[in-house]
C-alpha positions in Angstrom: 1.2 388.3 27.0 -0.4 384.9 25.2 1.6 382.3 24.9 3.7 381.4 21.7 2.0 379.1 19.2 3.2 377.6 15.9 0.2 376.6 13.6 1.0 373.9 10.6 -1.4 374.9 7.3 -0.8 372.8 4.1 -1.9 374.6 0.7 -1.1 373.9 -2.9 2.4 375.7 -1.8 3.5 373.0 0.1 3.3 373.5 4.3 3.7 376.5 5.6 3.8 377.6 9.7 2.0 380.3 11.1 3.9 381.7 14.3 1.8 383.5 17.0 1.4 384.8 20.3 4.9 386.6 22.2 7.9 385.4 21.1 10.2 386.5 23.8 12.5 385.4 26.0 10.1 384.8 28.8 8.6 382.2 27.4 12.5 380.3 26.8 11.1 377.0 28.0 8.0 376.9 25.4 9.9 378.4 22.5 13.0 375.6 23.2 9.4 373.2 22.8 8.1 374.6 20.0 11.7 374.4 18.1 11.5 370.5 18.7 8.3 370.2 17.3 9.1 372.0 14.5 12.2 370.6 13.7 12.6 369.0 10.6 9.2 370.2 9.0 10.7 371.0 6.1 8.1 373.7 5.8 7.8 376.2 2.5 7.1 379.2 4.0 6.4 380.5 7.7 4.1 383.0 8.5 4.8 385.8 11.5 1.6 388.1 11.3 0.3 386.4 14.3 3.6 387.3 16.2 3.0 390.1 18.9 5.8 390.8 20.7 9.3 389.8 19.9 13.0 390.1 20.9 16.3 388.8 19.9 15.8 385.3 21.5 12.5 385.1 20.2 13.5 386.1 16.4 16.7 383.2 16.8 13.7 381.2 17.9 12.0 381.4 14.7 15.1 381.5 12.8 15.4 377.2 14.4 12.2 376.8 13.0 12.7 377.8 9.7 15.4 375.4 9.8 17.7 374.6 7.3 17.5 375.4 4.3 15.4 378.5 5.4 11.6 378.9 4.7 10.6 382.1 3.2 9.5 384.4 5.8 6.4 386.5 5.3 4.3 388.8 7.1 7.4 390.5 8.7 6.0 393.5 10.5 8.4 397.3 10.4 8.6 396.8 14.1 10.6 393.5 13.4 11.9 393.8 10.5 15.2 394.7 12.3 15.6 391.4 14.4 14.7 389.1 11.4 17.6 391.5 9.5 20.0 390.6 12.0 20.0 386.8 12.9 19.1 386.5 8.9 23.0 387.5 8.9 24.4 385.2 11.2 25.7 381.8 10.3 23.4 378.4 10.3 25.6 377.5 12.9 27.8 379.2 15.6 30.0 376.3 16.7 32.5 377.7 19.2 36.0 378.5 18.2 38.8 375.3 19.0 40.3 375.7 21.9 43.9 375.5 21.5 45.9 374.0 24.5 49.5 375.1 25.3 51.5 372.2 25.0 54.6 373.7 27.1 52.3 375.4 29.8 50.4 371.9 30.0 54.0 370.5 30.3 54.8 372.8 33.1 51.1 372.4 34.9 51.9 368.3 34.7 55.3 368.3 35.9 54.2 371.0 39.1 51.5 368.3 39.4 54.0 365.6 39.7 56.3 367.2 41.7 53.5 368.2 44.2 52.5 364.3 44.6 56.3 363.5 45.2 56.8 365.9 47.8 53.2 364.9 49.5 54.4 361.2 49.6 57.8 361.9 50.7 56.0 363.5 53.6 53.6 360.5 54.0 56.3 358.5 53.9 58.3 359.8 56.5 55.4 360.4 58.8 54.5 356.6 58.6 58.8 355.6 59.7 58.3 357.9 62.5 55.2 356.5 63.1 56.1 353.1 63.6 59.7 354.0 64.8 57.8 355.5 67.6 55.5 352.4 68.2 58.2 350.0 67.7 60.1 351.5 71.0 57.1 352.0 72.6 56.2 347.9 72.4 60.2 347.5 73.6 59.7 349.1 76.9 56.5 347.2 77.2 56.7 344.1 75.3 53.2 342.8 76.2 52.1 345.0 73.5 53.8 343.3 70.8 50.8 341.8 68.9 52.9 338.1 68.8 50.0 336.2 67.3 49.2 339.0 64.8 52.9 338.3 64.0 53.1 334.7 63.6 49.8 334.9 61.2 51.8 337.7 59.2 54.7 335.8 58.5 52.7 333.1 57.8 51.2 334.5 55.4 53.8 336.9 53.7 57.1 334.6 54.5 55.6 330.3 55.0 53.5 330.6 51.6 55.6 332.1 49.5 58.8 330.4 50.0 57.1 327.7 46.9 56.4 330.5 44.6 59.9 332.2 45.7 62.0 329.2 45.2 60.8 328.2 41.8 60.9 331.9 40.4 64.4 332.2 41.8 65.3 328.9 40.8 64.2 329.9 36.8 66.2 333.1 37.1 69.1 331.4 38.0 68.6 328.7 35.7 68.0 331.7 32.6 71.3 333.6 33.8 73.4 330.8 33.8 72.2 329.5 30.5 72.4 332.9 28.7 76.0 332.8 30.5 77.3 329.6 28.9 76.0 330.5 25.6 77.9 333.8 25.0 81.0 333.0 27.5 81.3 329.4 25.3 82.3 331.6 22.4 85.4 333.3 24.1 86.4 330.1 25.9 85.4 331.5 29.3 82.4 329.0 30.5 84.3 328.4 33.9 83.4 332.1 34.7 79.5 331.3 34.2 79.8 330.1 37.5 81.3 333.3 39.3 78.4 335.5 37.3 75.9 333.7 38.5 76.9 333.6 42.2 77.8 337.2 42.2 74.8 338.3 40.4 72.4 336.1 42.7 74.0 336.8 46.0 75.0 340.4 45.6 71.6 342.1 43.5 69.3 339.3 41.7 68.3 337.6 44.8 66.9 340.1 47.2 65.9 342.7 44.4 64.0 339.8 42.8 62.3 338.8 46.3 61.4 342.2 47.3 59.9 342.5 43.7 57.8 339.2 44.8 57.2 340.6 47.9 55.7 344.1 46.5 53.5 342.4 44.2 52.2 339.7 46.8 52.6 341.1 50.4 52.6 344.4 50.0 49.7 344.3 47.3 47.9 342.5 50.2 48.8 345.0 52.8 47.0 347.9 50.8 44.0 345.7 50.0 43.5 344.8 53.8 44.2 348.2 55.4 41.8 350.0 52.0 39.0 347.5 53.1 39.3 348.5 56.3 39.5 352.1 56.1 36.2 352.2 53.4 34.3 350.2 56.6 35.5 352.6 59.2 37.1 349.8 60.8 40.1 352.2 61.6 38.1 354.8 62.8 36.3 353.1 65.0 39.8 351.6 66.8 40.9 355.1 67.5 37.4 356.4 68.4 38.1 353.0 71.2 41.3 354.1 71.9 43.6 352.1 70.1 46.4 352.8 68.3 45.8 351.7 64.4 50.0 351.6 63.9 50.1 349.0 67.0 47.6 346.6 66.0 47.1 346.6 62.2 50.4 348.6 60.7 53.6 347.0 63.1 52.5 343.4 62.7 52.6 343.6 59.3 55.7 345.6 58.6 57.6 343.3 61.4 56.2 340.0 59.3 57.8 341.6 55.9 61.1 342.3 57.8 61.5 338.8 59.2 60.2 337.1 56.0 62.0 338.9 53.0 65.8 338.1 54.9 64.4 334.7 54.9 63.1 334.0 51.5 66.0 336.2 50.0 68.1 333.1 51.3 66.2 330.3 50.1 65.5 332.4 46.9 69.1 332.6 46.6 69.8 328.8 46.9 67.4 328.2 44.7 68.9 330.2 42.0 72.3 329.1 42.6 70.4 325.5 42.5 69.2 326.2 39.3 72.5 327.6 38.2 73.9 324.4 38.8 71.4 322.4 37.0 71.8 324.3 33.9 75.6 324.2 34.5 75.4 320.2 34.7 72.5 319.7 31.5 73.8 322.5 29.1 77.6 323.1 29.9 78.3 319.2 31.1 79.8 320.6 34.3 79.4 318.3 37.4 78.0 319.1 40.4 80.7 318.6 42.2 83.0 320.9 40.2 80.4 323.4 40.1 80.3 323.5 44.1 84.3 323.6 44.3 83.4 326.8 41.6 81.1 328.2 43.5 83.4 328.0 46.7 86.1 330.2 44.9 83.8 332.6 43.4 81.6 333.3 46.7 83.0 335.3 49.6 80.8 335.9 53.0 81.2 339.9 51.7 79.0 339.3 48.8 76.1 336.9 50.9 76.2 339.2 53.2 75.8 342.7 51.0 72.8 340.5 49.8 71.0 340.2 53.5 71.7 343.6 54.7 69.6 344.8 51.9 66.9 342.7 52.5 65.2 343.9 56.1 65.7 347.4 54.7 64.0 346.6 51.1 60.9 345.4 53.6 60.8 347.9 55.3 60.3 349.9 52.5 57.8 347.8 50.9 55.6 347.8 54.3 55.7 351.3 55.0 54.7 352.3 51.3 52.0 349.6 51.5 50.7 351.2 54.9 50.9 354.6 53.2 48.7 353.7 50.5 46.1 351.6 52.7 45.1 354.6 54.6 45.0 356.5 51.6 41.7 354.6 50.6 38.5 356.5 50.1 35.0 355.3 49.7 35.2 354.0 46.7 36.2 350.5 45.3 38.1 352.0 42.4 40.5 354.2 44.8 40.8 350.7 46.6 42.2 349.1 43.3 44.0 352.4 42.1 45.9 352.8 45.7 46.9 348.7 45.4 48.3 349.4 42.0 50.0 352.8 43.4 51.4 350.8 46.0 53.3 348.1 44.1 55.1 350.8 41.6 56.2 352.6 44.4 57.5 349.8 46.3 59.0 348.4 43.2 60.8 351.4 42.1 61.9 352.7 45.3 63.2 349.0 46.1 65.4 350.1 43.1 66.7 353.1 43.9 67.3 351.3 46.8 69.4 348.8 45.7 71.3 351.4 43.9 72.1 353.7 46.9 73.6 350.6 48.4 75.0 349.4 45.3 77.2 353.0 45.5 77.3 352.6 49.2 78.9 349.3 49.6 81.5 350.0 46.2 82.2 353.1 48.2 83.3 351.0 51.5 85.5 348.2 49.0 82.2 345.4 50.0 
């Protein structure tokens, strides 16, 4: 078999190709090079006396170099007259038929999809409580294993720092609510009741929702960063391969900071709104200071500060635990680093408010 050739001969006719040698499939890789040479010649005519053996690829081979709009084919032997017959009656093009999606099946595949993740993290989840519920009691019947230092840093970080950032967010909030509350109440002659809105939004749901909200997008962001970084490094690998437990020294610390610091900053948060409350109350409505404290003293009952602070260790928790989840979720890659830290502060955010709806339901249920 000799090799396929394409020769170029210009006459008075314009350019014309003379094709030779085996045009067959066997030779796929030289034909493919040939067509690329070829292409766009824009030849008159193209000449296949020369051609000694040919099949179909071969014949759809010369058909791409005849190109478009087709040469005139001459020197067609009997032999071949067949092949050149058949891919003369094919298209210019085959492009492939548009593939048409099913919208309700995609539907269905998606919402499997999504109900598969739920489950799976609902199962992470629960493995990471039991996880640290079992650490927790393990480092209460031998307190030297409580990581205090690891602690103190914690709640440096996630409860010492943020109580400036807290305050003045909370303080706005309260400042906005109040202010939206004098303007519409002012119309019905019902400003006075500004001030038992406020306090019962702020001490009841605003406050700690608002703070755990914080605390997602600061803490438990950070969380997931730290424990990613360290799972792309192999740092927790190589404290079990030592064998440490990763829940005692990186997890607990952390989760034990967030429940001691949210409580905390869900108070002064809460001051700080009802201080900005007050402000707004004294600028906007002309209310005193002291007549908006003797207000506030009617309005607020130790039922609704205290709904307020049991949801905030639990909210926390929540945040911790999700942020723990999605730190040792990490792969090799910076992007599932960044990916799991975003992952981890809508979960927290939104189960923070189902959260607070549960005991919303809860505590109406028991008259609190």
């Amino acid at each position: 078999m000799t090799a396929p050739k394409i020769a170029r001969v210009t006459a008075d006719g314009g350019l014309r190709l003379e094709a030779s040698g085996s045009w067959i499939a066997d030779h796929c890789d030289a034909l493919q090079a040939l067509i690329d040479e070829a292409g766009g010649a824009a030849a008159a005519a193209l000449d296949v006396a020369g051609v000694e053996r040919l099949d179909t690829f071969g014949a759809w081979a010369l058909a791409r170099v005849r190109g478009e709009p087709r040469a005139a084919l001459t020197g067609v032997r009997a032999t071949q007259a067949g092949l050149f017959a058949a891919i003369e009656r094919l298209p210019p093009s085959l492009a492939p038929p548009p593939f048409r999606r099913a919208r309700v099946a995609d539907a269905l595949a998606a919402l499997g999809r999504a109900l598969v993740d739920t489950g799976a993290d609902l199962v992470d989840f629960a493995a990471m409580f039991g996880r640290l519920a079992i650490t927790f009691a393990r480092a209460l019947r031998h307190p030297e294993a409580f990581r205090l230092r690891s602690i103190v840093h914690h709640l440096d970080r996630t409860g010492v720092q943020a109580v400036p950032i807290m305050a003045m967010m909370t303080f706005l909030v309260g400042a906005i609510i109040a202010q939206q509350g004098f303007f519409h109440f002012r119309r019905f002659g019902a400003q006075d009741y500004v001030v038992d809105l406020v306090a019962v939004l702020i001490l009841r749901e605003i406050g700690v929702l608002l703070v755990t909200i914080m605390a997602a997008g600061r803490s438990g962001s950070a969380y997931t960063a730290e424990l990613g970084s360290m799972k792309m490094r192999e740092e927790i690998d190589a404290l079990s391969t030592m064998g440490f437990d990763p829940a005692e020294f990186l997890i607990l610390p952390r989760v034990l900071a967030l429940v001691i610091a949210v409580p905390a900053l869900t108070f002064i948060g809460s001051i700080a709104a009802l201080a900005g409350g007050g402000v707004v109350a004294w600028v906007y409505a002309g209310m005193s200071p002291p007549i908006y404290v003797a207000r506030l003293s009617e309005a607020v009952s130790l039922a609704h500060f205290e709904v307020g602070m049991i949801k905030a260790p639990f909210m926390a928790l929540v945040v911790g635990i999700v942020a723990a989840c999605e730190g040792l979720r990490v792969e090799g890659s910076t992007d599932s680093l960044g990916r799991r830290t975003t992952s981890s502060v809508v979960k927290s955010i939104f189960l923070a408010i189902v959260l607070d709806g549960m005991f919303a339901i809860f505590f109406a249920a028991i008259g609190m």
